[in-house]
Structure formats: structure tokens, C-alpha cells
C-alpha positions in Angstrom: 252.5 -26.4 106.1 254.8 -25.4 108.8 255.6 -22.0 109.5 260.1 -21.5 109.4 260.2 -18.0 110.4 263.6 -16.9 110.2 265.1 -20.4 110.4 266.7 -22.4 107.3 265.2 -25.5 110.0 264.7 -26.4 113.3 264.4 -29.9 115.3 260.8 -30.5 117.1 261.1 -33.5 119.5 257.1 -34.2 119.8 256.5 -35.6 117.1 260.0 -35.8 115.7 260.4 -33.6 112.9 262.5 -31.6 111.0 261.7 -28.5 109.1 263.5 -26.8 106.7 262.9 -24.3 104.5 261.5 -25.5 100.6 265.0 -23.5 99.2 267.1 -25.5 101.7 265.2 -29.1 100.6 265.3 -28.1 96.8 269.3 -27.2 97.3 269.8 -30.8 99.2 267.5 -32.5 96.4 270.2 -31.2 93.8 273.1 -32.6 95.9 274.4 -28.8 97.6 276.6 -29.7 100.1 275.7 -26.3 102.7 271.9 -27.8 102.4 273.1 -31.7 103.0 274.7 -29.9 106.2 271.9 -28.3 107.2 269.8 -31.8 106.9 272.8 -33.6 108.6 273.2 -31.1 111.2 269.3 -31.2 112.3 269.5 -34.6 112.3 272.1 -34.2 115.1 270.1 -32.6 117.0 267.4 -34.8 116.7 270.0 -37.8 117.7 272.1 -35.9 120.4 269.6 -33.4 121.9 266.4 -34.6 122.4 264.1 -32.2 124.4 263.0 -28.6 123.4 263.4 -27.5 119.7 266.4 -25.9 118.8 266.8 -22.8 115.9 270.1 -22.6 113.7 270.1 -18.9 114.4 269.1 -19.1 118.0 270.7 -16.3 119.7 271.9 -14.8 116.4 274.1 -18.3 116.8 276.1 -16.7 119.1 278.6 -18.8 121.3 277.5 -18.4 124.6 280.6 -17.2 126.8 280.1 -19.3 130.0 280.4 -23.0 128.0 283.3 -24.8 126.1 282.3 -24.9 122.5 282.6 -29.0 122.7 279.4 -28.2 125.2 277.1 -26.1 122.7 274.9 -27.8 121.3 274.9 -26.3 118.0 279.0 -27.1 118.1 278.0 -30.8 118.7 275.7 -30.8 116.2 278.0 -29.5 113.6 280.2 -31.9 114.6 277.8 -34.8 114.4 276.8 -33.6 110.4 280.8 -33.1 109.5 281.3 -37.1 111.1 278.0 -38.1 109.5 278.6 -36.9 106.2 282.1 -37.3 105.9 283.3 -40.2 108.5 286.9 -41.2 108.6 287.1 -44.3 106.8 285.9 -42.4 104.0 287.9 -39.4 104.5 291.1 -41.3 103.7 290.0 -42.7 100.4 290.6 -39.7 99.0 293.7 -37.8 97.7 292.7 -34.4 98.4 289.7 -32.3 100.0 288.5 -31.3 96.3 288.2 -35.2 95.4 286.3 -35.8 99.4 283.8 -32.7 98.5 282.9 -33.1 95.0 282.4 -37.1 95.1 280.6 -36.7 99.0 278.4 -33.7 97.9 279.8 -31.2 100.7 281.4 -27.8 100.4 285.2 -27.5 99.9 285.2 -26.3 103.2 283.5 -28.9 105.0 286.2 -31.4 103.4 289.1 -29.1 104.0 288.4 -29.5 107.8 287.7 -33.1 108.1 290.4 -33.8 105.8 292.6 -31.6 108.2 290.8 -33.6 111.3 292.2 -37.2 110.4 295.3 -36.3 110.1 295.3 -36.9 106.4 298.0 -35.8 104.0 296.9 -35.1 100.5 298.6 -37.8 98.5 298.5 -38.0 94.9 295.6 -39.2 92.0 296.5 -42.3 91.2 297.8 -42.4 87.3 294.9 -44.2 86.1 292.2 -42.3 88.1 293.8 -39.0 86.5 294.1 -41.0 82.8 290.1 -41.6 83.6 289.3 -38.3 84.6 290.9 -36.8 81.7 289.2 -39.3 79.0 285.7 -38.8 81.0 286.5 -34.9 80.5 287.1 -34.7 77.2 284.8 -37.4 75.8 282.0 -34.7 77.5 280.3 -32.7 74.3 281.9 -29.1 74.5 279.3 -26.1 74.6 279.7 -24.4 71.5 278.4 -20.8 71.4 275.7 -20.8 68.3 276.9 -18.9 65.5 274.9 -16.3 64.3 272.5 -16.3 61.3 272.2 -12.4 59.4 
């Protein structure tokens, strides 16, 4: 087993690996879109920054005042995770950044800012995607509360 610390992960370059805590891999397992950016953006670091291992919370993931933030390393790599996750010919597929998160498994927020990034303007559901939606919704079993024996 390999100890985390205070990390949620961390990139090793020798052997390649990344670590990430068992709440961060059980979260991605179940499809959370904060864990399927942390995966995404250790990845990047793996593919962009090879070398020494770098922590998300290095520095108290502070912004380091003499760079640009295209040059931080942890700003790349968020970048590489949003364009990995969400790239921009999939981006547009979709009407709006609630449609992009819940069908690409990402927070709202991720979407909202790629969805802001290609220039995309929310257009409307298609009539029979909404028609479809609305059968798929209400053909679901409703939760009924059980009624009480005395």
C-alpha cells in the first residue's frame, strides 16, 4: 500500500504511477465528476510533466507570484483534465453545460467553463430529445413512502 499523506494523489515518474486516495478511486468508480478530475488531472501530469512527483496541495496550491498561470504546472494540468475529459468536438454536441456534465460525468462547473471556452451558445433540446427525456422520466417507478401499519 502506498502511503497519501495529505494528498487526494500524486504523480511518481519512476515507475509511473498514480496514487490516489481509496475515497477519491471509490468516488471515480461511481462516475463523480471532482474524482474523474482528479484522475484526469494526474494523468496530466504524468503526460506533460515528467520528472519529480508533484502533490495537488503542494504549497497549499498556492499560485506562485513570479510565473504566468499558463506556466504552473498544476494550471496545465487542470487544463489538460478539462480538454481530456471534455474536448471540443464533444463540447458542442450538447445544448447546455447541465446536458455536457451529467452525460460526461464532470461537475456542473467543469462544463460551465469548457462550455464557456468554445465559444458555445446554449441552444435548445431538440423536441424529440425532450419528448424522450420526459417518457424515460416518467416511465421511472416513483418512490412511494411506505404507509404505515398500527
Amino acid at each position: 500500500m502506498i502511503a497519501i499523506g495529505d494528498a487526494e494523489a500524486y504523480t511518481e515518474f519512476d515507475p509511473p504511477l498514480i496514487a490516489v486516495r481509496d475515497s477519491i478511486y471509490w468516488l471515480a468508480s461511481r462516475n463523480d465528476g471532482r474524482a474523474r478530475m482528479t484522475f484526469a488531472h494526474e494523468f496530466g501530469h504524468l503526460v506533460l510533466h515528467p520528472g519529480a512527483a508533484k502533490l495537488r496541495i503542494e504549497y497549499g496550491n498556492q499560485p506562485v507570484k513570479q510565473i504566468k498561470p499558463f506556466q504552473s504546472a498544476e494550471w496545465q494540468a487542470r487544463k489538460f483534465a478539462a480538454y481530456f475529459l471534455l474536448p471540443t468536438h464533444v463540447v458542442r454536441e450538447f445544448g447546455t453545460p447541465r446536458e455536457l456534465s451529467e452525460a460526461c460525468h464532470v461537475s456542473f462547473q467543469a462544463a460551465e467553463i469548457r462550455f464557456s471556452e468554445t465559444g458555445h451558445s446554449q441552444k435548445n433540446t431538440p423536441q424529440c430529445v425532450s419528448e424522450l427525456m420526459e417518457a424515460v422520466t416518467n416511465a421511472r417507478p416513483k418512490f412511494q413512502k411506505p404507509k404505515l401499519v398500527t
